[in-house]
C-alpha positions as CSV (number, residue, x, y, z in Angstrom):
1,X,0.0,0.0,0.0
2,X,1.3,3.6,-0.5
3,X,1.4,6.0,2.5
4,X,-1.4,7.9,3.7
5,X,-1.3,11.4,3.4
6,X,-0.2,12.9,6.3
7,X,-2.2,16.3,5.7
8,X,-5.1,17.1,4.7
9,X,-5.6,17.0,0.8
10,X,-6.4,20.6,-0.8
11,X,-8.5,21.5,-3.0
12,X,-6.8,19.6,-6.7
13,X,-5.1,16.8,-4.9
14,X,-5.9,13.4,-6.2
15,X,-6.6,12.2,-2.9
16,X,-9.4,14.9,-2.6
17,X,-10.9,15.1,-6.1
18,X,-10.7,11.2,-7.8
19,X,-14.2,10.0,-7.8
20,X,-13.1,6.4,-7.5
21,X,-9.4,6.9,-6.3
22,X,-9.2,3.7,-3.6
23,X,-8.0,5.0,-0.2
24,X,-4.3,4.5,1.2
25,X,-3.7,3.9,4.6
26,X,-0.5,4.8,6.2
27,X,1.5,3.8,9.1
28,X,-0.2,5.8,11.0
29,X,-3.4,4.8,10.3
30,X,-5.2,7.8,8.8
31,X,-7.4,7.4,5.9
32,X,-8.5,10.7,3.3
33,X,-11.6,9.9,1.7
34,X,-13.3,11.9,-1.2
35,X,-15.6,15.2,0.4
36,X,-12.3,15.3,3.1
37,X,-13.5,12.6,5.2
38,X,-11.2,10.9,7.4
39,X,-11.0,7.4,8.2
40,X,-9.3,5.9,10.9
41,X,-8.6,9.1,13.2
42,X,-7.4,8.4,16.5
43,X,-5.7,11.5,18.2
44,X,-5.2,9.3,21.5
45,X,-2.8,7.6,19.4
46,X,0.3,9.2,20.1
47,X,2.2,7.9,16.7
48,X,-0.4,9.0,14.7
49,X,-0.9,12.2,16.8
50,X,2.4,13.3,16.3
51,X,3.3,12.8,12.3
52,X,0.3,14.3,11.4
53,X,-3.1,14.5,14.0
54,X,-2.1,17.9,15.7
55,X,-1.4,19.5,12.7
56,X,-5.1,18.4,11.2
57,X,-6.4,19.7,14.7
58,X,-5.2,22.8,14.5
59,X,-6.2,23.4,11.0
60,X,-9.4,22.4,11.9
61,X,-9.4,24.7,15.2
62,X,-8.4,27.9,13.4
63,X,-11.6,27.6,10.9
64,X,-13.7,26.4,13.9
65,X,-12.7,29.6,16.2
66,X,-13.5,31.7,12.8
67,X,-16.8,30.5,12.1
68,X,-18.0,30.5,16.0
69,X,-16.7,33.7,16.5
70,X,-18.7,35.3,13.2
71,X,-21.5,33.2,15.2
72,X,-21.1,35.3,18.4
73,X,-21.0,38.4,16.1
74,X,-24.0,37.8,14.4
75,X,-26.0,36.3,17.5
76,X,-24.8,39.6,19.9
77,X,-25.5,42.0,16.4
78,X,-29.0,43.3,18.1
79,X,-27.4,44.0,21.5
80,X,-25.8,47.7,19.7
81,X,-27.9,47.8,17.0
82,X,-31.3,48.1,18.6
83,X,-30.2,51.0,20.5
84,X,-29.4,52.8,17.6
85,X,-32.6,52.0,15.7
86,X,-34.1,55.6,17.5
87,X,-31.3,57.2,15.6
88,X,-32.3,55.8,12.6
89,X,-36.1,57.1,12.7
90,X,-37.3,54.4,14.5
91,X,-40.4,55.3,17.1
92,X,-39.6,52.3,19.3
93,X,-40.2,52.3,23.0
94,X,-37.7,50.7,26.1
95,X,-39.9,47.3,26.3
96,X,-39.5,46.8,23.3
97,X,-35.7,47.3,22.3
98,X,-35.2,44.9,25.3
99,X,-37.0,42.0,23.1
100,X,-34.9,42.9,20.5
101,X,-32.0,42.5,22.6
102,X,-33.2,39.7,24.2
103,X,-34.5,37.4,22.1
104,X,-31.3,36.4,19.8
105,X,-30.2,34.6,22.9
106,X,-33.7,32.8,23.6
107,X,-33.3,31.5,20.2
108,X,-29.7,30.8,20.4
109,X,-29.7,28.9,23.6
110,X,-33.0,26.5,22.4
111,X,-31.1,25.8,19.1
112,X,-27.7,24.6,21.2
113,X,-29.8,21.6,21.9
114,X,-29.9,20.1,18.4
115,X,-27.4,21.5,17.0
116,X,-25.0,19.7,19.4
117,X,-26.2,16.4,17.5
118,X,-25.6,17.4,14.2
119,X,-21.9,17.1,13.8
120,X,-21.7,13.2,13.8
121,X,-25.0,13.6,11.4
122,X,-23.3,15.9,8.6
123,X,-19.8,16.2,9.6
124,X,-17.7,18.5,11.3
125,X,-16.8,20.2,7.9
126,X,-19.8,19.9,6.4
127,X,-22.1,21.6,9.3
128,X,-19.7,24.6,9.9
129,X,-20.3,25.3,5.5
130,X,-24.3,24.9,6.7
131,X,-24.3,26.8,10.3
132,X,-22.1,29.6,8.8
133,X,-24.2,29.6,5.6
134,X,-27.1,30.3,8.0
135,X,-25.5,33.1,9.5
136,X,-26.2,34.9,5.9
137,X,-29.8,35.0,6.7
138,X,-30.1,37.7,9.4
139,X,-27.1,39.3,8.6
140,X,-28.7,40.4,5.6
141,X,-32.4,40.1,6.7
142,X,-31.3,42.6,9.5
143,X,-29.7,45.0,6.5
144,X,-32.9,45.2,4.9
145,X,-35.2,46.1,7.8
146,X,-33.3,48.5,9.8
147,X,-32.9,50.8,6.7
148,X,-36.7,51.4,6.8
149,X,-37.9,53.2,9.8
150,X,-41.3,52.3,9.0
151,X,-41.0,48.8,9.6
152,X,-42.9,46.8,12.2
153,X,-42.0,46.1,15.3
154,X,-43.4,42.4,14.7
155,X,-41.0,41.9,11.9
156,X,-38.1,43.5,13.2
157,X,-38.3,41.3,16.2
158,X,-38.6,38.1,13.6
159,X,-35.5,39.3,12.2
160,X,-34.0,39.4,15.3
161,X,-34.6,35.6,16.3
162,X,-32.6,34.9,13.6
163,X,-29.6,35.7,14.6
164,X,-30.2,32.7,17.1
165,X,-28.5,30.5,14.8
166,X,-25.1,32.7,15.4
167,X,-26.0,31.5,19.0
168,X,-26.7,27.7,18.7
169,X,-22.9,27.9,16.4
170,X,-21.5,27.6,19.6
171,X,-22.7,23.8,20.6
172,X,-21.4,22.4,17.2
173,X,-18.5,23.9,17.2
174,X,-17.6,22.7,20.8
175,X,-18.7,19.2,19.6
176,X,-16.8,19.5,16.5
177,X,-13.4,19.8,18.5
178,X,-14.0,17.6,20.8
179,X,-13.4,15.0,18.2
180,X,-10.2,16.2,17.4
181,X,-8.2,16.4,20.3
182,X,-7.0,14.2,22.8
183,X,-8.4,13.9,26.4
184,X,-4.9,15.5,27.5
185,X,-5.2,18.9,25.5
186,X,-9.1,18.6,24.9
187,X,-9.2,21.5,27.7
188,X,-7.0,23.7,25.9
189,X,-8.4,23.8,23.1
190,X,-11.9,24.0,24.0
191,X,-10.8,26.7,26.1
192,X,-9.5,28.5,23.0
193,X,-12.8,28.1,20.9
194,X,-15.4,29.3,23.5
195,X,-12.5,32.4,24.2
196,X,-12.3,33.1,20.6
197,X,-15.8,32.8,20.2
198,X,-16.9,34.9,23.5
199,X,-15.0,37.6,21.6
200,X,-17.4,37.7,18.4
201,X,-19.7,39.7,21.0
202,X,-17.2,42.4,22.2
203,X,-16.2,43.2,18.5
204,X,-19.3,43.8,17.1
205,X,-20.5,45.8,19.8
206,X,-17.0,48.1,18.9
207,X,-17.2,48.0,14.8
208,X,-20.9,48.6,14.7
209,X,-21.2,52.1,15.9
210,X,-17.7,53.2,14.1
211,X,-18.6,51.8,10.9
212,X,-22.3,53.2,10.6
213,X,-21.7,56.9,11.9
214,X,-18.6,57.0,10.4
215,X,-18.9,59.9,7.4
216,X,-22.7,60.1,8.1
217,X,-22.9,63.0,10.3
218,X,-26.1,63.1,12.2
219,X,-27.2,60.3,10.7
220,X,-26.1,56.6,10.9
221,X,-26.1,54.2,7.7
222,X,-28.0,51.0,9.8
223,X,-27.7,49.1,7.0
224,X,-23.9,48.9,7.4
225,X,-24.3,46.3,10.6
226,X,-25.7,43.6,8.5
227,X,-23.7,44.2,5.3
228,X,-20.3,44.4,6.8
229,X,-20.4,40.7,7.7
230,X,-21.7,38.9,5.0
231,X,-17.9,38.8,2.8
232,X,-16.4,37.6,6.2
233,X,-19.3,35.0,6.4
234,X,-18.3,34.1,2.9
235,X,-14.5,33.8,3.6
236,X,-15.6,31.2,6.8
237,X,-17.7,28.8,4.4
238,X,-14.9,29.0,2.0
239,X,-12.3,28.1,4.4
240,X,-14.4,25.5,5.9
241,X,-15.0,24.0,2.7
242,X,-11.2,23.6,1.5
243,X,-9.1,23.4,5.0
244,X,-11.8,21.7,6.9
245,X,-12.6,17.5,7.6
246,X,-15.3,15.4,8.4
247,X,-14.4,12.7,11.2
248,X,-16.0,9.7,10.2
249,X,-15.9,8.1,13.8
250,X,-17.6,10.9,15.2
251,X,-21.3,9.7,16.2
252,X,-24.0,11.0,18.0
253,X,-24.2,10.3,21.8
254,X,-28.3,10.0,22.1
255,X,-28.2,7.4,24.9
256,X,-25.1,9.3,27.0
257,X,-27.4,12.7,26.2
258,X,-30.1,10.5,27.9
259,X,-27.7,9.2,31.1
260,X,-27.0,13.1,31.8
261,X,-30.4,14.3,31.7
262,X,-31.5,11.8,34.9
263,X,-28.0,12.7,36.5
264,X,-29.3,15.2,39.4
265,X,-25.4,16.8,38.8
266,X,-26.3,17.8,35.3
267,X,-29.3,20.1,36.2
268,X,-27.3,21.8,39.3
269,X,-23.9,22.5,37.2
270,X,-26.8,23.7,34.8
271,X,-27.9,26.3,37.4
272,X,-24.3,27.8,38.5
273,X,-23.3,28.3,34.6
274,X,-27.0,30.4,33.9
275,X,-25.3,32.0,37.0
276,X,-22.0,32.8,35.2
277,X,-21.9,32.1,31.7
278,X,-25.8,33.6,31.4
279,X,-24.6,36.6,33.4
280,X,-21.7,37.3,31.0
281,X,-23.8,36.5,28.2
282,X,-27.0,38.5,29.2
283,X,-25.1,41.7,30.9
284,X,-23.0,41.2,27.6
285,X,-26.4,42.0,25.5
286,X,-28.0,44.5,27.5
287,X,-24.4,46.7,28.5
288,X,-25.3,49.3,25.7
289,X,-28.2,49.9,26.4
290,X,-27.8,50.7,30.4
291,X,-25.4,52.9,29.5
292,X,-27.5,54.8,26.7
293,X,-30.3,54.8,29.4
294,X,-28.4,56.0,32.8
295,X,-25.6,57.5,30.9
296,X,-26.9,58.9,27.3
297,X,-23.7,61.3,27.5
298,X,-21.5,58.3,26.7
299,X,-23.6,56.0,24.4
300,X,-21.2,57.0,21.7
301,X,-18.3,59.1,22.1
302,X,-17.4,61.0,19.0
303,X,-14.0,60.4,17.5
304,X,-13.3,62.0,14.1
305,X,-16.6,61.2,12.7
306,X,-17.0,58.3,13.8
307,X,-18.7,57.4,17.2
308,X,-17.3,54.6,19.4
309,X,-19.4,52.6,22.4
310,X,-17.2,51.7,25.5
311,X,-19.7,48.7,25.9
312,X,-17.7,46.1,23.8
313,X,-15.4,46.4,27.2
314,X,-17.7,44.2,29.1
315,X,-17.6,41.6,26.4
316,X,-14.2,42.1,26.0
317,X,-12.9,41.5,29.7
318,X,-15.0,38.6,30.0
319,X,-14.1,37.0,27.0
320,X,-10.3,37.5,28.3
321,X,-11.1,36.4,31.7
322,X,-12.9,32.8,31.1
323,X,-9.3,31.1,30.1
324,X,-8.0,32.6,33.4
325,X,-10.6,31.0,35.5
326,X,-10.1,28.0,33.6
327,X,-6.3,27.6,35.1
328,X,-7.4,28.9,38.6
329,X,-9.8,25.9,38.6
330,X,-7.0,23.8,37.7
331,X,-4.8,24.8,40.4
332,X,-7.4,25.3,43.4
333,X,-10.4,23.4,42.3
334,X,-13.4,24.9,40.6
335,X,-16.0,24.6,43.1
336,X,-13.3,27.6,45.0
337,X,-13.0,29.3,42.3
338,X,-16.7,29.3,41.8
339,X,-17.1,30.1,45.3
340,X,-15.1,33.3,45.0
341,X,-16.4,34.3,41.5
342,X,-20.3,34.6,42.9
343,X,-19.2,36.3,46.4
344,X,-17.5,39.4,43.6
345,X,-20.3,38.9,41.6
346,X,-22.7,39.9,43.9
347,X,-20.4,42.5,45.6
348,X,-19.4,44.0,42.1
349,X,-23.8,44.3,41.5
350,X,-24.4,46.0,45.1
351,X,-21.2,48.3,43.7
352,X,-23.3,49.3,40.3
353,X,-26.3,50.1,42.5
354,X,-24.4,51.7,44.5
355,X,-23.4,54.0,42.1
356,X,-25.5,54.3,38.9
357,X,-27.5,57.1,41.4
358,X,-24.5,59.2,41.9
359,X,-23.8,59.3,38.2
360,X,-20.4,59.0,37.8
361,X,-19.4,57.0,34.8
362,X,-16.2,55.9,35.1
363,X,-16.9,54.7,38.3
364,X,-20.0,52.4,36.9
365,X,-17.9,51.4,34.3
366,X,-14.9,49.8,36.5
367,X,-17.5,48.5,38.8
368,X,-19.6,47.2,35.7
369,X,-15.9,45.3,33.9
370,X,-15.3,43.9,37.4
371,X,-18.6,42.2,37.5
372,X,-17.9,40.7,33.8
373,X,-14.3,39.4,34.7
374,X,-16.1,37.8,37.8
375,X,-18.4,36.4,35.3
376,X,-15.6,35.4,33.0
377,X,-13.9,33.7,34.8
378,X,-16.7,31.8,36.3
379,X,-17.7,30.6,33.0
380,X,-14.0,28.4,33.3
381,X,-14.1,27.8,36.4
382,X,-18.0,26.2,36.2
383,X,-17.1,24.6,32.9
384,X,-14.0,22.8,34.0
385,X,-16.4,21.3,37.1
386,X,-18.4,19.1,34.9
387,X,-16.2,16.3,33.3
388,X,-14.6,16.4,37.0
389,X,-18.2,15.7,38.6
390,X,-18.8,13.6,36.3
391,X,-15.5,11.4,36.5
392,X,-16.1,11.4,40.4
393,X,-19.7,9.9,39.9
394,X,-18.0,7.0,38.0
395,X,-14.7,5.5,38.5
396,X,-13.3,8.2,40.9
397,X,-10.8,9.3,38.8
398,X,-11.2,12.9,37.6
399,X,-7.0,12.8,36.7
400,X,-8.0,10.3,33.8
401,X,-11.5,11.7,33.6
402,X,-13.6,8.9,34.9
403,X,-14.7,5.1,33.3
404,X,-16.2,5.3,29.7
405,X,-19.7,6.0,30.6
406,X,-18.6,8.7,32.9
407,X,-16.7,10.5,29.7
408,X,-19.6,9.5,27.4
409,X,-22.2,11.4,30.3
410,X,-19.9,14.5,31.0
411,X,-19.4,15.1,26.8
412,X,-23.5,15.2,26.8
413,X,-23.6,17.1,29.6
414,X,-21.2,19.6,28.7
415,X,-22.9,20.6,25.4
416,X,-26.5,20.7,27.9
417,X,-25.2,23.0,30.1
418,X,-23.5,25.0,27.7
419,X,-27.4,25.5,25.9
420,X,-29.1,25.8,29.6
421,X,-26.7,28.8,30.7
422,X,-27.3,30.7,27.5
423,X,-30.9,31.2,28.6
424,X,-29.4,33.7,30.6
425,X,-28.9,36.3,27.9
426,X,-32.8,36.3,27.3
427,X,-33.5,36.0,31.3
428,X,-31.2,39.4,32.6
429,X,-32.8,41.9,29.8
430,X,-35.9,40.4,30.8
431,X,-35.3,41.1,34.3
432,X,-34.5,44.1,33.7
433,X,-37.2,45.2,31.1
434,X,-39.5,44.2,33.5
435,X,-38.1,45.9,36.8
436,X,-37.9,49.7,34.6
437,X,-41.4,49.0,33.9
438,X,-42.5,48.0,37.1
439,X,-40.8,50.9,38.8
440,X,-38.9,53.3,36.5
441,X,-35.5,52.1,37.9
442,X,-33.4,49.0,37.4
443,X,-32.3,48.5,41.7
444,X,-35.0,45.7,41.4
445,X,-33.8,43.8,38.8
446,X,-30.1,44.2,40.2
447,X,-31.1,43.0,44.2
448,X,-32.6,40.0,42.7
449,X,-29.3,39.3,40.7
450,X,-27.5,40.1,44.1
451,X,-29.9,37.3,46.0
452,X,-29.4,34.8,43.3
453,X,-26.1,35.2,43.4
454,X,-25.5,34.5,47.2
455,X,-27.7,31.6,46.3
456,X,-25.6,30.1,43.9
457,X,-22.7,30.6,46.4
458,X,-24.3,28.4,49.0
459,X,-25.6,25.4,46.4
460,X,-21.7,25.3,45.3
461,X,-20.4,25.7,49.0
462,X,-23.0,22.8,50.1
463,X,-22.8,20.4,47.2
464,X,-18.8,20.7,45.8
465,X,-17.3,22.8,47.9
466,X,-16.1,20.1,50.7
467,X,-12.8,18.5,50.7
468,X,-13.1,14.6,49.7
469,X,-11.5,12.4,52.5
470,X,-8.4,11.7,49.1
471,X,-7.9,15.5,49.6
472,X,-9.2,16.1,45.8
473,X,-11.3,19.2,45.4
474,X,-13.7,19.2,42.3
């Protein structure tokens, strides 16, 4: 037999293009098949890892982190643009700008659900062409609407749902990766595509405003936010298509998807990431527009003749932050870290109350970027907990990360949790929307935060945060 090729074919190559061109395996077992399917992958094979699995992986990772992150851009798009639709002519009230904000992320999070299945069904290649494909949709749905002020409300808010499927990109692209690397540096590079996906959020909320004021004057060209990403979405499809692979052994986990739902763990880790990950996710969203409503002043700060938000800090400094408390977890145990990320959680929130009433920006604004690096860094710190609870309900041992059902139950749960804590993002706007209606000021909405918070603390403290009689901490 010849040798296998030991990277993946590109677009020409025989291996990629014959019709009827038999496979080769090589030495190391890996098998390129027509459509860039792979046979025979095996990254826990340290041979075959070496002479050519991590360079596959990476490729794979750098087009994976591309496409999530024009996911996160797409799915946070509304968060800026909806407060600038009263710019654009647009006779919209508080209510309902807060739909608009929030329901991107109540789509999102209910599409994480199925689309974490769909790898093993299409491919890992195949479904990132697809779910970025999709991404054209309200990207240029939302460039149509928002240049006519005299649309609904009805059908902007459709148009707004659909940049839920920028939020479900996350699941598959998770479940894509986890195929690709071994269980040694599966944290790693997980940790890299949620982080470079997380920042898909703080960028749009920063290129929006400069790129649709910039050279209109008093007017803003709307339009601009949609249009801008569709050659980028165009560039991710491409790339998937020709640098991308399939996994052939990747399948889809229905019965382990089953196991977690009846573990009790599943629905409690579920609870503490709505807690961190919805809080970055949801205060993320809704930043803008709490600091067009308590601080119109600096909504957008002119420079030259563009205008620039500060809000894509929040996204920003918790995108930066959830790889941090991914290695504090690591070191100290991530029911601690937890621990200590919800106590400055819910002291950073009594800070913001605190001083949104005094008025004084800055000072919100540090208070408000320590609240999202609490939240940041909770979303690593809660996300390494699971496959560690879930080796410990098996085998006992988290170092190898538990028996095969315990691996099979935490993968499952991993991509559950991830589409249960994105709820958040619809939940916090909500909870807001609803206190300034209620009572014309958002200290409601921010004492119940504060309570949950506290809560949170004590669930982690009572269920994970006791030493285990082998000294391991979860």
């Amino acid at each position: 037999m010849t040798e296998a090729t030991l990277t993946a074919p590109v677009p020409g190559d025989a291996a990629d293009t014959a019709v009827d061109a038999p496979a080769a395996r090589g030495a190391t077992g890996i098998v390129h098949r027509r459509g860039r399917w792979i046979d025979g992958w095996d990254p826990e094979e340290s041979e075959q890892w070496e002479a050519s699995g991590r360079t596959i992986a990476k490729r794979n990772l750098v087009w994976s982190i591309f496409a999530e992150f024009l996911g996160f851009v797409i799915w946070q798009l509304w968060s800026i643009v909806a407060v600038m639709l009263p710019l654009a002519g647009f006779a919209l009230d508080s209510s309902q700008i807060f739909w608009l904000i929030s329901i991107p992320s109540l789509v999102g999070a209910t599409l994480r659900i199925p689309y974490s299945f769909l790898v093993p069904i299409f491919g890992g290649r195949n479904w990132t062409i697809i779910s970025a494909g999709l991404l054209l949709i309200p990207a240029i749905a939302m460039a149509v609407c928002v240049g006519n002020p005299e649309t609904p409300f009805p059908v902007l808010l459709v148009v707004a749902a659909l940049a839920g499927f920028g939020g479900g990109n996350f699941a598959s692209s998770m479940s894509n990766i986890t195929y690709f690397y071994p269980q040694r540096e599966k944290g790693w590079a997980l940790g890299l595509n949620a982080a470079g996906g997380n920042l898909g959020a703080s960028v749009a909320q920063f290129v929006v405003p400069i790129v649709v004021t910039i050279g209109a004057g008093v007017a803003v060209n709307l339009p601009l936010a949609g249009w801008i990403w569709v050659p980028l979405i165009v560039v991710a499809m491409a790339g998937a298509a020709s640098r991308m692979n399939n996994i052939s052994s990747a399948k889809a986990d229905f019965s382990g998807s089953a196991a977690a739902l009846r573990e009790p763990h599943l629905w409690v880790l579920a609870l503490l990431y709505i807690g961190t990950f919805g809080s970055f996710i949801g205060f993320a969203s809704v930043f803008p527009k709490l600091i067009a409503d308590q601080f119109p002043a600096f909504s957008g700060i002119a420079v030259g003749t563009a205008s620039v938000s500060l809000a894509f800090l929040g996204a920003l400094v918790g995108s930066l932050a959830r790889p941090i408390g991914g290695r504090l977890a690591d070191r100290f145990g991530g029911a601690r870290v937890t621990i200590g990320v919800f106590a400055a959680m819910a002291v950073m929130t009594l800070a913001v109350m605190a001083v949104i009433p005094t008025g004084q920006f800055w000072l919100f604004l540090g208070c408000f970027l320590l609240l999202f690096a609490a939240a940041g860094a909770g979303n690593g710190s809660t996300y390494r907990m699971v496959p560690v609870v879930f080796a410990l309900r098996g085998d006992g041992d988290a170092a190898t990360g538990g028996d095969v059902s315990s691996k099979r139950k935490a993968a499952a749960a991993l991509g559950l949790i991830s589409a249960i804590g994105a709820y958040g993002g619809f939940l916090i706007p909500q909870a807001l929307n609803l206190s300034k209606l209620g009572t014309g000021s958002y200290t409601g909405a921010f004492l119940v935060f504060v309570l949950a918070y506290i809560a949170l603390l004590v669930l982690t403290a009572a269920v994970y945060g006791r030493a285990r009689s082998d000294g391991f901490r979860i």
